[in-house]
NUDO-351568 format. One record per residue: residue number from 1; residue in one letter; x, y, z of N, C-alpha, C in turn. Coordinates in pm, whole numbers, plus 50000, padded with zeros to 5 digits. Atoms other than C-alpha are relative to their C-alpha. Layout:
// residues N
ATOM num residu   nc1   nc2   nc3  cac1  cac2  cac3   cc1   cc2   cc3
ATOM NUM      A     X     Y     Z     X     Y     Z     X     Y     Z
...
This chain:
// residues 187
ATOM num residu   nc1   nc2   nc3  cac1  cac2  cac3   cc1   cc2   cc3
ATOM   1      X 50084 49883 50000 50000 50000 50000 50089 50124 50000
ATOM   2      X 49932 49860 50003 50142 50352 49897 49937 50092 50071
ATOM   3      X 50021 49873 49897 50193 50628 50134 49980 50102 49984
ATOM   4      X 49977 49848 49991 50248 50922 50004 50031 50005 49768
ATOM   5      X 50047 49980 50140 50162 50993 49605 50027 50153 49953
ATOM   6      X 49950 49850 50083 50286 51280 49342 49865 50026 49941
ATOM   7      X 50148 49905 50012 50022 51515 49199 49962 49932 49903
ATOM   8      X 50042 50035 50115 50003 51321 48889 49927 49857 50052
ATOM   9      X 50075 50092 49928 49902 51004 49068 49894 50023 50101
ATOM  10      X 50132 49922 49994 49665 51205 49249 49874 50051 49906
ATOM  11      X 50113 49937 50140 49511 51324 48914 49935 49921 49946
ATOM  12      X 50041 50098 50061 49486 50964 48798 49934 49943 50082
ATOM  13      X 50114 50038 49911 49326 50848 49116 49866 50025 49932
ATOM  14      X 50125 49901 50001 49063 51137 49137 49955 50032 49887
ATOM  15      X 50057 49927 50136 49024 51175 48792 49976 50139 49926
ATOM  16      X 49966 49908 49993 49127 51502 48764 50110 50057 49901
ATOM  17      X 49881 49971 50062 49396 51686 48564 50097 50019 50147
ATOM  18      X 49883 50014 49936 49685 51702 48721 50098 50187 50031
ATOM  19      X 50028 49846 49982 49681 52127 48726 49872 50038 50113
ATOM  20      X 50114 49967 49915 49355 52099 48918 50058 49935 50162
ATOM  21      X 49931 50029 49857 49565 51885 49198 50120 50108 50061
ATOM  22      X 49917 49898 49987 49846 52126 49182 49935 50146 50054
ATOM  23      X 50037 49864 49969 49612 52446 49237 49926 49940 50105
ATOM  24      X 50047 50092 49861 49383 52205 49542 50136 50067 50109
ATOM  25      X 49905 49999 49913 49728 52183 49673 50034 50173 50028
ATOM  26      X 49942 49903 49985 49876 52524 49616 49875 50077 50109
ATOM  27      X 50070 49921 49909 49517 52680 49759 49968 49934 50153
ATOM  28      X 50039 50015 49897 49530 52489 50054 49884 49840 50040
ATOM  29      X 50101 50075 50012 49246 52231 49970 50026 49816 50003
ATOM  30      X 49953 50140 50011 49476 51939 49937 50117 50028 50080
ATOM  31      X 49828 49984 49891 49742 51890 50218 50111 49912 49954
ATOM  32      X 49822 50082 50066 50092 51769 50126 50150 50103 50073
ATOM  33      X 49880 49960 49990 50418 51867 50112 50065 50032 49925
ATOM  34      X 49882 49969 50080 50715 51991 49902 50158 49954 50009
ATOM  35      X 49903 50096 50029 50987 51778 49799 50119 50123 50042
ATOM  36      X 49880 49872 49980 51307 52019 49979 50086 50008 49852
ATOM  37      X 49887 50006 50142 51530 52135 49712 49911 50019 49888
ATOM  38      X 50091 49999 50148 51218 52131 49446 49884 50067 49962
ATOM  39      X 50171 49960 50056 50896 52221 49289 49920 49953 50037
ATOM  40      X 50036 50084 49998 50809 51884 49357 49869 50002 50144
ATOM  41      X 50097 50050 49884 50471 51796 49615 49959 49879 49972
ATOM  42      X 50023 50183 49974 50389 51482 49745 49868 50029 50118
ATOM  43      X 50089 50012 49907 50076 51410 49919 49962 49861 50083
ATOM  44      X 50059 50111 49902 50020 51171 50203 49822 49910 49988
ATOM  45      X 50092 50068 49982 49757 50861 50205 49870 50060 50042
ATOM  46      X 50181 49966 49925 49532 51030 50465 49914 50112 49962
ATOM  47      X 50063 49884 50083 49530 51370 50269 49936 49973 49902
ATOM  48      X 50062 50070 50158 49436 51195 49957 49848 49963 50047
ATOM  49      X 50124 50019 49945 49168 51035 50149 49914 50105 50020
ATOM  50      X 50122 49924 49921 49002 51314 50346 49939 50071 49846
ATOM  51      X 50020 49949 50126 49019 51517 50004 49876 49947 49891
ATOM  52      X 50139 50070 50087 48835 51239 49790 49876 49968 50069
ATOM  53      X 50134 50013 49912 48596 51222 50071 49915 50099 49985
ATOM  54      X 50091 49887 49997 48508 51591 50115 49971 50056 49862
ATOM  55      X 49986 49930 50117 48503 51644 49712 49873 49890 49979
ATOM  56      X 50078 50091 50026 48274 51331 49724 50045 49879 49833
ATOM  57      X 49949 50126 50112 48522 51081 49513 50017 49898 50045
ATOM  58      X 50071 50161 49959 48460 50709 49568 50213 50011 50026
ATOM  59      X 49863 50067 49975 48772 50621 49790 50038 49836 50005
ATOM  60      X 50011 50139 49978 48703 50269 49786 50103 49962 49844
ATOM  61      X 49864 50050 50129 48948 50244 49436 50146 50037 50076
ATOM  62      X 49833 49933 50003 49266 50407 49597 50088 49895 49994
ATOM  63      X 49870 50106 49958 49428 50058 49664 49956 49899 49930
ATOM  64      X 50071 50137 50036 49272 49806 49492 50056 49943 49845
ATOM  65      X 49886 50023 50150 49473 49852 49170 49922 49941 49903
ATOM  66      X 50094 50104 50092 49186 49727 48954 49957 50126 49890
ATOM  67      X 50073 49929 50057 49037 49939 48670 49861 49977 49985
ATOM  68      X 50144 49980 49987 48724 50096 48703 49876 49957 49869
ATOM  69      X 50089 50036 50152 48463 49945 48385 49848 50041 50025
ATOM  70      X 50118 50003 49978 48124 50102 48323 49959 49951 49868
ATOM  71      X 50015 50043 50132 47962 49895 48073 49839 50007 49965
ATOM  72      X 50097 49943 50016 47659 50053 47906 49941 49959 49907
ATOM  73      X 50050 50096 50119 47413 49836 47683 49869 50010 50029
ATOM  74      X 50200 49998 49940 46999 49815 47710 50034 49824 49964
ATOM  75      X 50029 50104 49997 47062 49452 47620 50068 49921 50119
ATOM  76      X 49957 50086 49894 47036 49259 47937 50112 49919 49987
ATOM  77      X 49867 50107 49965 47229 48944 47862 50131 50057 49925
ATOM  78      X 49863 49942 50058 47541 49164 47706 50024 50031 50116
ATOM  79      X 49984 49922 49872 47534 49348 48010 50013 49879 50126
ATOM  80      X 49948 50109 49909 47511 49033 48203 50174 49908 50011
ATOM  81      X 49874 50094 50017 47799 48859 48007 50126 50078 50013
ATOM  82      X 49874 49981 49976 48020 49143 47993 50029 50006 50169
ATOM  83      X 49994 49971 49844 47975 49217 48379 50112 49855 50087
ATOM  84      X 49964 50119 49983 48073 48848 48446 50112 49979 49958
ATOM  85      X 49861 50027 50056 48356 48816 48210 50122 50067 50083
ATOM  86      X 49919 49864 49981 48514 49111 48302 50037 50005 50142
ATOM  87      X 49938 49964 49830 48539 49095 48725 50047 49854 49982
ATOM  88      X 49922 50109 49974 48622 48700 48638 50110 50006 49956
ATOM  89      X 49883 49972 50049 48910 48819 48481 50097 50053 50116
ATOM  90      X 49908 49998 49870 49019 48990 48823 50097 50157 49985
ATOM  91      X 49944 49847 49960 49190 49342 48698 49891 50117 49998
ATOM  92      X 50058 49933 50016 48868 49494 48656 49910 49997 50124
ATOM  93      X 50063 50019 49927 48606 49620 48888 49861 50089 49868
ATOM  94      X 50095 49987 50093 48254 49647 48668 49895 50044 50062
ATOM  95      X 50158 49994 50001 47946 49827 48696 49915 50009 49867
ATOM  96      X 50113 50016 50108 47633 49839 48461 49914 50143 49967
ATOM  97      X 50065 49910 50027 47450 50096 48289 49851 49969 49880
ATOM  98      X 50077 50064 50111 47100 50022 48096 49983 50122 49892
ATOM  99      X 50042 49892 50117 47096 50380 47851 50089 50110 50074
ATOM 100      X 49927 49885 49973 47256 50681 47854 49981 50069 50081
ATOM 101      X 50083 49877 49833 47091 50891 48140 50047 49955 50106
ATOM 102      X 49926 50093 49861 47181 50595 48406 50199 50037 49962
ATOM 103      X 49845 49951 50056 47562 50645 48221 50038 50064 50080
ATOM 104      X 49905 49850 49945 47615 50976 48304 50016 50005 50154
ATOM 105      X 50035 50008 49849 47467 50904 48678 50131 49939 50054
ATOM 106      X 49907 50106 49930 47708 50608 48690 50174 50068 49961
ATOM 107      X 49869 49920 50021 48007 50818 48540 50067 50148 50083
ATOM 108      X 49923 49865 49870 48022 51073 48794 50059 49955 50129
ATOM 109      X 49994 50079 49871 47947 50835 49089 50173 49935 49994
ATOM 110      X 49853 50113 49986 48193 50584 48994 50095 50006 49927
ATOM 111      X 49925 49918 50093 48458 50767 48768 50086 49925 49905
ATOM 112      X 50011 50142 50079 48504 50477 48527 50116 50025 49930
ATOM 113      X 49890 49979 50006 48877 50435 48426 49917 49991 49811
ATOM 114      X 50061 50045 50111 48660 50312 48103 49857 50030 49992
ATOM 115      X 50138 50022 49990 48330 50279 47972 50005 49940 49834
ATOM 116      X 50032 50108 50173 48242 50001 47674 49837 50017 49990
ATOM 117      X 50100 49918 50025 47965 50210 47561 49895 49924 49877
ATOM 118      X 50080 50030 50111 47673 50067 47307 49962 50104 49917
ATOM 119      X 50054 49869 50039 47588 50310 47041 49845 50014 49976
ATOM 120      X 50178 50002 50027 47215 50247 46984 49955 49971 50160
ATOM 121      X 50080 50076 49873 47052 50283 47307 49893 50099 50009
ATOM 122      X 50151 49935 50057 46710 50378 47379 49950 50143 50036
ATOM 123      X 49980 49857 50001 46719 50709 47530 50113 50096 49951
ATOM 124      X 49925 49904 49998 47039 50861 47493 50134 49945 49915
ATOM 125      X 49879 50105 50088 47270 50735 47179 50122 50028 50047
ATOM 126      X 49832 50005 49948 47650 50670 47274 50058 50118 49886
ATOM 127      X 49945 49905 50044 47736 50949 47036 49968 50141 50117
ATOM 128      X 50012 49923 49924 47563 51189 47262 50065 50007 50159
ATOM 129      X 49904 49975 49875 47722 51044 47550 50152 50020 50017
ATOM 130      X 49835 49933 50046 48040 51056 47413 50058 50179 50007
ATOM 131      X 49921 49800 50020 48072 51446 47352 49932 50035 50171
ATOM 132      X 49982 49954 49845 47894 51471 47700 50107 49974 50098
ATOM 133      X 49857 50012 49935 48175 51319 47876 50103 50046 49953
ATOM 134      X 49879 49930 50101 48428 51479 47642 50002 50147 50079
ATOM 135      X 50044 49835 50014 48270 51798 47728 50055 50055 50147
ATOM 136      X 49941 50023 49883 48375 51720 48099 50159 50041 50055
ATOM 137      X 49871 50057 49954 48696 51796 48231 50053 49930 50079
ATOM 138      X 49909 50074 49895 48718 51585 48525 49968 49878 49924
ATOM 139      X 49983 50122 50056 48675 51312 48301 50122 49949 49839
ATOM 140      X 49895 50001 50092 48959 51413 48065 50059 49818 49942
ATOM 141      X 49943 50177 49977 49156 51021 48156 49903 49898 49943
ATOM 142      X 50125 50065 49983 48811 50843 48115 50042 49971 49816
ATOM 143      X 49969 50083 50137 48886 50581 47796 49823 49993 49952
ATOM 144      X 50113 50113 50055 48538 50489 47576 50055 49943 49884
ATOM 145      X 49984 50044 50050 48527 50240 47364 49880 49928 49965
ATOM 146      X 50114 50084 50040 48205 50157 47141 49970 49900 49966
ATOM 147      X 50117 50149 50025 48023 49854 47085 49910 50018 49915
ATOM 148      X 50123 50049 50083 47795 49777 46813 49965 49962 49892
ATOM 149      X 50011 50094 50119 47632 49564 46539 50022 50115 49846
ATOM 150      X 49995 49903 50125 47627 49905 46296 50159 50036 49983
ATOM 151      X 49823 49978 50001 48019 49940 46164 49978 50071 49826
ATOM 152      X 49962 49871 50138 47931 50200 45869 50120 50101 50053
ATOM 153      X 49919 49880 49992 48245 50401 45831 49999 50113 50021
ATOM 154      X 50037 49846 49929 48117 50706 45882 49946 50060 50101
ATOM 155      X 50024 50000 49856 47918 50651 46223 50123 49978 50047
ATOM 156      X 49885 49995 49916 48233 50545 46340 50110 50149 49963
ATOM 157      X 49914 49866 49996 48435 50841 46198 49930 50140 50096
ATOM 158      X 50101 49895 49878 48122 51036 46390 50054 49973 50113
ATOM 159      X 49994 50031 49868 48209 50871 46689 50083 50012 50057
ATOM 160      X 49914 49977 49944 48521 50907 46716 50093 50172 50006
ATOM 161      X 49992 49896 49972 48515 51264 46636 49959 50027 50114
ATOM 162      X 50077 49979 49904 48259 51275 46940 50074 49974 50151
ATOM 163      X 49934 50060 49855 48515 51127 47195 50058 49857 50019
ATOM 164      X 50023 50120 49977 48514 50772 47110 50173 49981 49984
ATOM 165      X 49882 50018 50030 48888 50621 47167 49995 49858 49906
ATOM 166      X 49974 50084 50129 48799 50295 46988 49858 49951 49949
ATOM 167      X 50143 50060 50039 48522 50080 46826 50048 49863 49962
ATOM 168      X 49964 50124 50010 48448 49717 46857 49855 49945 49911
ATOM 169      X 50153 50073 50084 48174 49535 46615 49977 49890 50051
ATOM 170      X 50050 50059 49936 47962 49328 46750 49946 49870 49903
ATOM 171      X 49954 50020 49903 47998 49023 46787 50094 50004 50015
ATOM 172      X 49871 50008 49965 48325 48986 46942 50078 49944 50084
ATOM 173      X 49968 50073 49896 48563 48810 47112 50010 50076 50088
ATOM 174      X 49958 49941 49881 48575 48893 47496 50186 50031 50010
ATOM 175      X 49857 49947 49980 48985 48855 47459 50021 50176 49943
ATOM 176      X 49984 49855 50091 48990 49175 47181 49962 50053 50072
ATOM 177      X 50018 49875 49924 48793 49359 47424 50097 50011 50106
ATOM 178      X 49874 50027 49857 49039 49258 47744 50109 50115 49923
ATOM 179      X 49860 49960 50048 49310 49393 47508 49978 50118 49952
ATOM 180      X 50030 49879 50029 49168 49661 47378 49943 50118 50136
ATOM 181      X 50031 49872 49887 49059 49854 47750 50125 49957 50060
ATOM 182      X 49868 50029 49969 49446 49725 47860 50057 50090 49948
ATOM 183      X 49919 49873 50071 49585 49925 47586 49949 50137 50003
ATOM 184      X 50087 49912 49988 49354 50193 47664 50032 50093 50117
ATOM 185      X 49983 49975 49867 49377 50221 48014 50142 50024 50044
ATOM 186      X 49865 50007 49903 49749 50134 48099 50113 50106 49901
ATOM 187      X 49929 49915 50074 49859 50414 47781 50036 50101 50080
């Protein structure tokens, strides 16, 4: 368990830029320290804590070393199988989303290192949620990566204007996806 974390590993925690931990710190809002001799601040475990507490950021990730997955589909058993695949695999920790509205709920709450997004869903298409989270800055870090049976070239060139970092056609193997939010996540 790490003690004491640089601002940039603070940023990647909290999901944050890494300017917004630096000005926390500088105004006071984030307690730490300054590396003697440097520029450098380092912030202690329990500061990190109280911080993601009183800002209301889920401290229950700080140690667990797992990436966060929100996986957003209206079709039940997708949403069943990826949920399943994905925590039996063991680096991920997975929640569920049935349409875009629950999404956004579940992307604030639980600040999803990822999100394997469906683009046809019944309220709120994954293009729209795409530029909404884009539009975000504390979700700058935050990987998507679409899902779905439609693979016209030009929805996807939409989509990935919109925010999208990749696109997977449906169906697919579960490995390609493993490998594809790996290379995503650990870039």
């Amino acid at each position: 368990m790490k003690n004491v974390y640089t601002t940039g590993e603070v940023a990647a925690i909290c999901k944050i830029s890494q300017q917004t931990v630096i000005r926390c710190f500088d105004n006071g809002k984030l307690k730490g320290f300054r590396v003697p001799g440097s520029r450098f601040r380092r912030i202690p475990r329990e500061s990190l804590l109280q911080f993601m507490k009183e800002n209301e950021i889920p401290v229950d990730h700080v140690d667990t070393g797992k990436k966060r997955i929100l996986v957003v589909d209206d079709d039940e058993a997708i949403l069943e199988m990826l949920f399943e695949l994905l925590e039996r695999d063991g680096r991920f920790e997975v929640k569920v989303a049935r349409g875009g509205y629950e999404a956004g709920i579940l992307t604030h709450e639980f600040r999803p290192d990822a999100l394997i997004l469906d683009y046809k869903l019944p309220d709120i298409d994954g293009h729209k949620v795409c530029q909404t989270i884009r539009a975000n800055p504390n979700y700058i870090g935050t990987k998507i990566i679409i899902i779905s049976g439609v693979a016209d070239p030009d929805e996807i060139a939409e989509l990935k204007t919109a925010g999208a970092d990749d696109f997977l056609k449906k169906p697919f193997q579960i490995d390609e996806l493993i490998s594809r939010i790996l290379q995503l996540v650990q870039a």
